[in-house]
N, C-alpha and C positions, 0 to 999 in steps of 0.2 A: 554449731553449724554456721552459724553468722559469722563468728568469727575467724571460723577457718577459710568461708569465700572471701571473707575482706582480704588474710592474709595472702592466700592466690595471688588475688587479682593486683596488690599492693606490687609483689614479687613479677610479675607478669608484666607490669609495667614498666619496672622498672628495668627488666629486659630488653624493653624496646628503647625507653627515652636516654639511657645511661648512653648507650654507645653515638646516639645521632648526637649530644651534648658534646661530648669527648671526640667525635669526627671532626663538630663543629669548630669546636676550642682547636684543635689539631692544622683544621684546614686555613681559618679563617673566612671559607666560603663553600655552599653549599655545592661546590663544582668539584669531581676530584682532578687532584694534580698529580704531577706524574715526578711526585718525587720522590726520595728517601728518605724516612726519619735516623735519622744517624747521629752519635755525639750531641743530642741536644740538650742534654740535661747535667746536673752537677749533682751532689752529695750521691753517688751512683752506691755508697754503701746499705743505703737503705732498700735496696731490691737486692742485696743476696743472700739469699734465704740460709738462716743458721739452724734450725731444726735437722737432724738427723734424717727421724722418721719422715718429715715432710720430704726434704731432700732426695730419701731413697726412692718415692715417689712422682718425681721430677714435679713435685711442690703442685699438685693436683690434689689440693688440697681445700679448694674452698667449699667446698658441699660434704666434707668431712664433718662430721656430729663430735668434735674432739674431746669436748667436755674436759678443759683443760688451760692453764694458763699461756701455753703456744698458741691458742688459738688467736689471740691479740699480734703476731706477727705475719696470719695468712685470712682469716675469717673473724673479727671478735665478736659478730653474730654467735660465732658454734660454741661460745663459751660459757650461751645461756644455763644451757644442757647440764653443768657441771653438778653432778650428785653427791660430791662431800664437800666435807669443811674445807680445807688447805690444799694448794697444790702446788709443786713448786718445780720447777726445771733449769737445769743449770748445764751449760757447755760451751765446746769451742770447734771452732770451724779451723783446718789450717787452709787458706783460701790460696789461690796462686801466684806466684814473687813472693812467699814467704811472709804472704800478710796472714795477720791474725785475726780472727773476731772471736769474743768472745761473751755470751750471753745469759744473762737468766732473766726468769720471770715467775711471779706471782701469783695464784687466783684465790679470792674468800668469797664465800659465800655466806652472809649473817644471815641470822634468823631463818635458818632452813630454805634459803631460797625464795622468799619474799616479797625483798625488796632490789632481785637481781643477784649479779655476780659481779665483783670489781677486781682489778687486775692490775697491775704493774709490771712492766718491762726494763728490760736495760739490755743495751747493743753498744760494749767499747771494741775499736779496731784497731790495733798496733800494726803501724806498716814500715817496713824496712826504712833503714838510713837514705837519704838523699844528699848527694852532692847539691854545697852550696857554691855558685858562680854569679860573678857581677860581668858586665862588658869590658873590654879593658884593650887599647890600639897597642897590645905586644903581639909575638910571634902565633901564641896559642889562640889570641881575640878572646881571653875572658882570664880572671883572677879567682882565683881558687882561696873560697870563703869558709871552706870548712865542709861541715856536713850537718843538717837535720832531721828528726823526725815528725813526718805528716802523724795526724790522730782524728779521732773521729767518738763520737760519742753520741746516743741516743736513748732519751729515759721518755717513760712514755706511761698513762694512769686510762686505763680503757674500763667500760660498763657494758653489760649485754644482761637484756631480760626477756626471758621467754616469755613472749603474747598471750600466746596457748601454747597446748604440748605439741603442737606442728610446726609456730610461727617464731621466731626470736629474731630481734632485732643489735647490734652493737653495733660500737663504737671505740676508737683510740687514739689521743690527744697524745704527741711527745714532741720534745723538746729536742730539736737535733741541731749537733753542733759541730764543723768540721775545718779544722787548723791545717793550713798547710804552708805555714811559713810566713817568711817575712822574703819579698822580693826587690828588685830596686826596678822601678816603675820606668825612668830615662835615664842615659849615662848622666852620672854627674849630679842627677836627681834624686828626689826622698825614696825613703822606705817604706812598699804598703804592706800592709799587714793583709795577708789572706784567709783571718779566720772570721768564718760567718755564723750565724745560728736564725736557727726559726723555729714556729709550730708549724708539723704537719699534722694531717688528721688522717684515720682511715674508719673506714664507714663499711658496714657490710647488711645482709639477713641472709636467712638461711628459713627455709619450708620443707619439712617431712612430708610427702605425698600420703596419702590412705594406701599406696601400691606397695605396701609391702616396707622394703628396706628402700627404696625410691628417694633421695631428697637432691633438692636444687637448692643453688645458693648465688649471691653475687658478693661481691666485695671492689670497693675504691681506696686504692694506697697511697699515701703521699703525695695529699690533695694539701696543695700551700699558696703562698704567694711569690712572685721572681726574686731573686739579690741577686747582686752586682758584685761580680770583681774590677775595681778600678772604672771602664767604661764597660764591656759586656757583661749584659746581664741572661740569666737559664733560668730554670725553672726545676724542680723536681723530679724525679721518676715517675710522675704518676700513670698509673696503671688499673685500667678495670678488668675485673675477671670474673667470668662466669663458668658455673659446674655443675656438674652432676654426680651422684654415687650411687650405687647398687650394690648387695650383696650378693652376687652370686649363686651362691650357696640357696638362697632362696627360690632359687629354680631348681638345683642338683637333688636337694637335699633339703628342705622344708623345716625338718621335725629335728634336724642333726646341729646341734650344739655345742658342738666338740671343732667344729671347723666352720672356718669362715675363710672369705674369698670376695676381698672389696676391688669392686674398678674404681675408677675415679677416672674421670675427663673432665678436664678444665680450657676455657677458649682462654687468650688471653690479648688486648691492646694496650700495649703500654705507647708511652708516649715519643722516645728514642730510636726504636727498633720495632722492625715488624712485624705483624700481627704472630703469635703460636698460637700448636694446641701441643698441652700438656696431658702425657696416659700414665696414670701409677695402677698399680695396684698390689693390695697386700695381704698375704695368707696367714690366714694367724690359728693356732691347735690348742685349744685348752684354754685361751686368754692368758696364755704364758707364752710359748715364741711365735715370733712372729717373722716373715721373709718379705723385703719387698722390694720392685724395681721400677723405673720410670725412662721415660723416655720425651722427651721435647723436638718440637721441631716447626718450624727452621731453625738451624743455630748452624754457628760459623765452627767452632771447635769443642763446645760440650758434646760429650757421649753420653753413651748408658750412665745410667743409675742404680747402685744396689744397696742393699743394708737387709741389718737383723736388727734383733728389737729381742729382750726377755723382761718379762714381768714376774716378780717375786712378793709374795705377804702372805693375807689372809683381808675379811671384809671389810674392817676397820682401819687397815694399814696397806699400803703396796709402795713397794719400789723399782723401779723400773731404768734399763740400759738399753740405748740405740747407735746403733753406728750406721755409717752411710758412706761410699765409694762413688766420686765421680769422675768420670774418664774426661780430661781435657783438652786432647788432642796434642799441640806443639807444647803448650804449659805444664804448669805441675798439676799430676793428679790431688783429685782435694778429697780432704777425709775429715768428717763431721763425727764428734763422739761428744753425748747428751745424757745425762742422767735426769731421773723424775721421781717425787717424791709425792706420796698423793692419802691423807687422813683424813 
């Protein structure tokens, strides 16, 4: 009982002090201004969500109980929860201009749960050829240097251990790194290299309410330090988000286990762009398929959101498939396809 008000009131707090920190850091002063957060940030690959399932969701995902090794790219809080040995996920995003991402991740759990769950990631991004140009006083004003390709990489070793069976706490340490050529800095002048790397960190909890299927979650992504190209220097995506989820079903239907019916609501302040809120939700029959759709908003050219999901095994073994549809407006539509492995 002790330890379930401590985790409350831990989570309850952090409701309130997370966002005046992150207004703070945002604003530089306790006054608001009346401006736009726009283009403020760099390595922007790390906030586009490669999960399928999340995805279909419109990534309303942080108060999700994932019990699972995706959880380390949306909550590594939820990844306390995980009830087997192995779990492993692997897929690709085709994202829009024909870039790629492509990901898996990891989660063990030793000694039955113990001493936690640990988890490993990996986020590589192959992005189309780029014309190379220098300046140059002929008729065109620039010299035609060829063509490369931009890349992007992120490996990342996250831990999350359940307090109590309500409270769990994680975290995810990676190492992100992103190449985007060699440029000539002034006419006539050297060549700077634009590839930079850091640690970013993401930090989340997660609390199952006594109300049934009720839980709230928060989570902070790609909390780092500035780098510099040449003279300006950015900062990260970072981003807090807070959630909630319900099962539905727990009001229709109580005693019926054959169906379920998750909402999800997620607020979201990222640091670039203005405030959302994100709604998924997803109907799953037999714990074999599953339908789900999401919707975000404000956004400039994302639409709806859908996917399916099937689960296949038996209690000791499950394999699992998710696709995800999203509508982009003037760009290309993007299509997420993720397989899961889970003993």
């Amino acid at each position: 009982m002790k330890r379930s008000y401590i985790g409350t009131s831990l989570l309850l707090l952090g409701w309130l002090v997370f966002p005046a920190l992150l207004y703070a850091q945002g604003t530089g002063t306790g006054t608001e201004l009346e401006t736009k957060k726009l283009a403020q940030t760099g390595f922007k690959f790390l906030s586009v969500s490669v999960d399928p399932r999340a995805a279909a969701m419109a990534d309303a995902l942080t108060a999700r109980d994932n019990a699972s090794s995706l959880a380390l790219f949306y909550n590594p809080a939820s990844m306390a929860y995980f009830d087997r040995t192995f779990h492993f996920a692997a897929g690709q995003t085709r994202w829009i201009n024909s870039t790629d991402y492509n990901f898996a991740s990891l989660a063990y759990r030793p000694m039955g749960g113990q001493f936690g769950v640990i988890g490993l990631s990996v986020v590589a991004v192959s992005y189309p050829e780029v014309l190379r140009t220098i300046f140059a006083n002929n008729e065109q004003g620039y010299l035609d240097q060829g063509t490369y390709s931009p890349s992007a990489l992120a490996i990342g070793l996250g831990y999350a251990r359940a307090i109590t069976d309500r409270f769990a706490v994680g975290g995810h340490a990676k190492f992100a790194r992103q190449n985007l050529g060699e440029a000539q800095v002034t006419q006539g002048g050297r060549m700077e290299s634009y590839a930079k790397s850091t640690i970013a960190v993401d930090f989340g909890v997660l609390y199952r309410t006594a109300l049934q299927s009720l839980t709230f979650a928060m989570s902070v992504r790609n909390f780092s330090r500035e780098l510099t190209y040449v003279e300006e220097s950015f900062e990260l995506p970072l981003a807090f988000q807070i959630g909630a989820t319900y099962n539905l079903m727990d009001l229709l239907a109580p005693a019926n286990s054959t169906h379920t019916l998750w909402l999800s609501v997620d607020a979201v302040r990222p640091r670039d762009y203005p405030e959302q809120i994100k709604v998924g939700m997803e109907y799953g029959f037999m714990d074999l398929l599953f339908l789900r759709a999401g919707y975000i908003t404000p956004t400039d050219e994302q639409g709806i959101n859908v996917g399916a999901g099937l689960r296949l095994g038996s209690e000791s073994f499950r394999i699992g498939v998710d696709y995800a549809y999203t509508s982009f407006g003037i760009f290309d539509n993007v299509h997420r396809l993720g397989l899961q492995l889970a003993f």
